[in-house]
C-alpha positions as CSV (number, residue, x, y, z in Angstrom):
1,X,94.9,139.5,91.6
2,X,92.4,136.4,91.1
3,X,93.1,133.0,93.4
4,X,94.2,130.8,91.2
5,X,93.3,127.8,93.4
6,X,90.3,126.1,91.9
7,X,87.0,127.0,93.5
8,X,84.4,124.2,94.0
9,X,80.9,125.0,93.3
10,X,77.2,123.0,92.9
11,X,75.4,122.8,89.6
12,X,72.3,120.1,89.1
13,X,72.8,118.1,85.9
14,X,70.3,115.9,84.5
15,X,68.2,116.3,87.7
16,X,71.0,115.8,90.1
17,X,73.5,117.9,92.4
18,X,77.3,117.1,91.3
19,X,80.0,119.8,92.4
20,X,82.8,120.8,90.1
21,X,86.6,122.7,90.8
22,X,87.3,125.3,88.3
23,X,90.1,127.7,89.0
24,X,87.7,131.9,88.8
25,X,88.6,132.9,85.2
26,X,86.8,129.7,84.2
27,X,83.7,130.0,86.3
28,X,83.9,133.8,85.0
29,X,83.9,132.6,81.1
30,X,81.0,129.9,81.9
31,X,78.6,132.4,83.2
32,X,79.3,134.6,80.4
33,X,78.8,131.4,77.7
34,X,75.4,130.9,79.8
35,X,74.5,134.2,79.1
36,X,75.2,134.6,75.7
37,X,73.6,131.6,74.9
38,X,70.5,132.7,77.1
39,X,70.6,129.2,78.8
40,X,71.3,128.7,82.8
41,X,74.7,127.4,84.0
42,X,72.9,124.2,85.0
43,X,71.3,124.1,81.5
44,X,75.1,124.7,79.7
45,X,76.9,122.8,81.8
46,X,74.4,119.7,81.5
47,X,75.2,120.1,77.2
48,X,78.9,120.1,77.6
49,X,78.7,116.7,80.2
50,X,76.4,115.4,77.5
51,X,78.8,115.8,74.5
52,X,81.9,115.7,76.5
53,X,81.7,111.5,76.2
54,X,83.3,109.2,78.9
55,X,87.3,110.3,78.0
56,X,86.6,113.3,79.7
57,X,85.9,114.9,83.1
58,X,83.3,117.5,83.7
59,X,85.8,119.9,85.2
60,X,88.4,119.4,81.7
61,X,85.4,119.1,79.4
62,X,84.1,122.8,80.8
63,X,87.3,124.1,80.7
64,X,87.8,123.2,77.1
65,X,84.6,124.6,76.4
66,X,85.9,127.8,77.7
67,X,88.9,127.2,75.4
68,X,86.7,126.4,72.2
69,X,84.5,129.8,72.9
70,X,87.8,132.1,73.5
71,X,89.2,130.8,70.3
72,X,86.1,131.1,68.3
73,X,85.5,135.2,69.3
74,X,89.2,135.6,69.1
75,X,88.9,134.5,65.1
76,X,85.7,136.3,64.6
């Protein structure tokens, strides 16, 4: 069974360190966006703060790009 407790971890945006809690599946999902879009996790995750806008958190706006991604290979 995965922790459902979100797990904090590091990632360098726009040249500096900023730590974000995601609960496992979500880390899981971004390194597998990452990969399919051949980019780092820093690298994705610095796009999604830059389109996210200021409504948004980094943790929520990840997530729901997570979301957006399942939904899209689930229609394909």
């Amino acid at each position: 069974m995965i922790d459902a407790r979100p797990r904090k971890r590091s990632l360098t945006l726009h040249g500096h360190r900023t730590s974000v809690s995601l609960e496992e599946p979500f880390w899981v999902e971004l390194q597998a966006m990452a990969r399919a879009e051949g980019v780092s996790m820093n690298a994705l995750a610095a796009r999604i703060d830059r389109e996210r806008g200021i409504t948004a958190g980094l943790a929520s706006a990840l997530r729901v790009a997570v979301l957006r991604r399942l939904r899209a290979l689930a229609t394909d």
